[in-house]
C-alpha positions as CSV (number, residue, x, y, z in Angstrom):
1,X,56.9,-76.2,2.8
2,X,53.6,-76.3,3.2
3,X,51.4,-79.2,1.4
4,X,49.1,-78.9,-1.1
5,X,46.1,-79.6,1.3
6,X,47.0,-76.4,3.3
7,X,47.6,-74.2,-0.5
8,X,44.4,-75.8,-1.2
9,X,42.6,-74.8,2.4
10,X,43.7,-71.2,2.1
11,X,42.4,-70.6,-1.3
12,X,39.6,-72.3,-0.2
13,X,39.2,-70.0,3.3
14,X,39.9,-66.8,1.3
15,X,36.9,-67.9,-1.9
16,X,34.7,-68.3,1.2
17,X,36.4,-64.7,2.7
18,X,35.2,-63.2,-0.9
19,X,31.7,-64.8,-1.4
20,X,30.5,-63.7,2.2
21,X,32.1,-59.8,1.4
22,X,30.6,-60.2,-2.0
23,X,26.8,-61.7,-0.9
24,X,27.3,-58.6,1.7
25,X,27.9,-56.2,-0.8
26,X,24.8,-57.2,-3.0
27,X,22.8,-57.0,0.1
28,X,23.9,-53.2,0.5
29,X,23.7,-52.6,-2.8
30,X,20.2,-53.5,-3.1
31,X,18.9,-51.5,-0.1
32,X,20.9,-48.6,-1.9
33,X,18.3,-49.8,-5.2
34,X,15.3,-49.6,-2.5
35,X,15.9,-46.5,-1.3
36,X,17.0,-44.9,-4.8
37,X,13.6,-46.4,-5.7
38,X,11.9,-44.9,-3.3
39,X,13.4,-42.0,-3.7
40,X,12.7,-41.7,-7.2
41,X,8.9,-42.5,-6.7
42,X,8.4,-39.5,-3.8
43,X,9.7,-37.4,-5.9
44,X,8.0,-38.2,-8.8
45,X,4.8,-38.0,-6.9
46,X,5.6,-34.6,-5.4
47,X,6.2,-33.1,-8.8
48,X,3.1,-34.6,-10.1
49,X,1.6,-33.1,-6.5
50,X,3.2,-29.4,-7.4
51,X,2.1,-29.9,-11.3
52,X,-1.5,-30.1,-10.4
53,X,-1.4,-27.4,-7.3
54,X,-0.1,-24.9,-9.9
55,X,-2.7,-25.9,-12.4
56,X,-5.6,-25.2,-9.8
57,X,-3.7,-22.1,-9.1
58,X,-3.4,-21.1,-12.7
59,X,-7.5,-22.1,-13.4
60,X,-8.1,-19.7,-9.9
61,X,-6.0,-16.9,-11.3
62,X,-8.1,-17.0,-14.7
63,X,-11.0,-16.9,-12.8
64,X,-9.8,-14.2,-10.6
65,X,-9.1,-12.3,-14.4
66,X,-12.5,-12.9,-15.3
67,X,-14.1,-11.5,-12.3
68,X,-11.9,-8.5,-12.2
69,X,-13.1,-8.2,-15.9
70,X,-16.6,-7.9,-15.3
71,X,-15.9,-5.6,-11.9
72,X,-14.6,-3.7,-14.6
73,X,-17.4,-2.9,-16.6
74,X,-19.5,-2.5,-13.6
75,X,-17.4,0.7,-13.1
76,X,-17.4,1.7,-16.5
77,X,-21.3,1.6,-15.7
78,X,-21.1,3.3,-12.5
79,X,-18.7,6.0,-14.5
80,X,-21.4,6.7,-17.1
81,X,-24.2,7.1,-14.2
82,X,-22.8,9.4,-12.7
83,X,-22.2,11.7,-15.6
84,X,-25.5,11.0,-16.6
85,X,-26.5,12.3,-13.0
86,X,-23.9,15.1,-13.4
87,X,-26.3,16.4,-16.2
88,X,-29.2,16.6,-14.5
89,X,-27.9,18.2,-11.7
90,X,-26.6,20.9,-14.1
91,X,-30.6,20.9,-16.0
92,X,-31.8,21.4,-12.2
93,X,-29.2,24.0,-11.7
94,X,-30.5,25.8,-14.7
95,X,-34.4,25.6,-14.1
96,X,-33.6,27.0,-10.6
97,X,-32.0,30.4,-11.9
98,X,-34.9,30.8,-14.1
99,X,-37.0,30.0,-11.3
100,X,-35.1,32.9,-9.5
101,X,-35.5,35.4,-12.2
102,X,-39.0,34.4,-12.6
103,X,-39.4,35.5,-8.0
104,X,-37.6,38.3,-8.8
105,X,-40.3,39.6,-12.1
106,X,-43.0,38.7,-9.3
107,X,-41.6,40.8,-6.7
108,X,-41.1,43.4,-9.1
109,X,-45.0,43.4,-9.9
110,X,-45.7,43.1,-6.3
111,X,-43.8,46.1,-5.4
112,X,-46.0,47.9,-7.9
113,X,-49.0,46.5,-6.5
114,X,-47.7,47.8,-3.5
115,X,-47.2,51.2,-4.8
116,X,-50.3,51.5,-6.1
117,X,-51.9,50.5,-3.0
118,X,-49.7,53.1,-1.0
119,X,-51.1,56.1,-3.7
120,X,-54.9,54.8,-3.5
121,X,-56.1,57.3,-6.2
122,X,-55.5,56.2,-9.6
123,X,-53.5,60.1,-10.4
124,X,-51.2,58.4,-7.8
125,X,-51.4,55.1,-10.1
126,X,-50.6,57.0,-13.0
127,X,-47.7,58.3,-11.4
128,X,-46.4,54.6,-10.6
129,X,-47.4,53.9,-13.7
130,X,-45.0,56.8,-15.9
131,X,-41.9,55.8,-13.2
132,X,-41.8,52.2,-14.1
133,X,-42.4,53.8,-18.0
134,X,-39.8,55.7,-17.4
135,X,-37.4,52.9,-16.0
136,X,-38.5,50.9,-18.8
137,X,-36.6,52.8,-21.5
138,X,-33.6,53.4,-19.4
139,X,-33.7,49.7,-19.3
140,X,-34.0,49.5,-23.2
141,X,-31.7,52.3,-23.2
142,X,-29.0,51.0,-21.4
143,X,-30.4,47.2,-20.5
144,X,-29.1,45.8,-17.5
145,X,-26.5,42.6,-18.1
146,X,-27.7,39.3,-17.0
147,X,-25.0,37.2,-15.8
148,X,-24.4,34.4,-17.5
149,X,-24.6,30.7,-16.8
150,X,-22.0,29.2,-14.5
151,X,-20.7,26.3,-15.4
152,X,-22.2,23.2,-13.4
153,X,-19.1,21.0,-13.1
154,X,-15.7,20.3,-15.1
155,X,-16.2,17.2,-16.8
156,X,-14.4,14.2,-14.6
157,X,-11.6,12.1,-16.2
158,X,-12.6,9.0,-17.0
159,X,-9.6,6.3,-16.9
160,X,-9.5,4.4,-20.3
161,X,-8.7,0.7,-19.2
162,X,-7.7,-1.6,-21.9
163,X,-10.1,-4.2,-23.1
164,X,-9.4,-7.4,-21.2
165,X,-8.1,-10.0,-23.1
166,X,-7.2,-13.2,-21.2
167,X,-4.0,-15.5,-21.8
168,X,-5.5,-18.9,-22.5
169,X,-2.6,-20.9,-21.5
170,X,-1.8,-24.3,-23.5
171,X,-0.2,-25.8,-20.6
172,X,-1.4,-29.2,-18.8
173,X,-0.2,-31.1,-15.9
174,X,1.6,-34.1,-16.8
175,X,0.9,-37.3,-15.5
176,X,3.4,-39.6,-13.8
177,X,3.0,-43.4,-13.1
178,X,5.2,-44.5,-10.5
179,X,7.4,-47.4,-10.9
């Protein structure tokens, strides 16, 4: 049997057995802590890293907006110039048939100066004169139709974009404190 000194040795041996497993086990344990800690903080600081990257990129896209409102109304600008320019061409247009109708009355009176020229004597001037007389009144009789105006242009479309009005978002990065 053994004697109470041994009972008494082998407790002893395994409390010793336990406290260096147990001292062991705190040890791990805390490195585990550590690097849960650490852990913890990186990625704390990465969300507060991706927090503020998406606010710059939220205060760049409402810039962006702002910009691509004002390009906007540049073309709405540029739109109205050019049918303002549209008109004029279509004035110009105009004054140059009249100015064509007007060549054509002055060739018309040079012919006749021509013809009177050709009959020298002014019996032969009389003669020009009773033929364009005469062509006169056919000419009331049955007047001649002047063509009408074409049209200058068909009126472009002009797309109607919708008023910008920008989101003013509420949101704000949040700050983390690490630990």
């Amino acid at each position: 049997m053994p004697s109470i000194g041994d009972i008494a040795n082998d407790i002893k041996a395994q409390l010793e057995s336990i406290k260096s497993n147990t001292l062991g086990t705190q040890n791990n344990t805390n490195t585990i802590i550590n690097h849960l800690t650490h852990l913890d903080s990186t990625a704390q600081l990465g969300f507060a890293n991706l927090a503020q990257g998406l606010a710059v990129l939220i205060q760049l896209q409402i810039q962006n907006n702002d910009l691509l409102a004002g390009n906007n109304k540049q073309n709405a600008t540029i739109i109205c110039w050019l049918g303002d320019i549209a008109h004029v061409l279509c004035d110009i247009k105009h004054n140059t048939d009249t100015e064509v109708k007007l060549q054509k009355q002055m060739s018309a009176t040079l012919l006749h100066i021509d013809d009177v020229l050709e009959l020298v004597h002014a019996r032969e001037a009389m003669d020009v004169k009773n033929r364009y007389d005469l062509e006169k009144r056919v000419d009331e009789c049955c007047p001649k139709k002047e063509p009408e105006p074409q049209p200058c242009f068909k009126d472009c479309e002009s797309p109607r974009l919708p008023d910008y009005q920008p989101i003013k978002p509420d949101w704000k990065p949040i700050n983390y404190t690490t630990k």
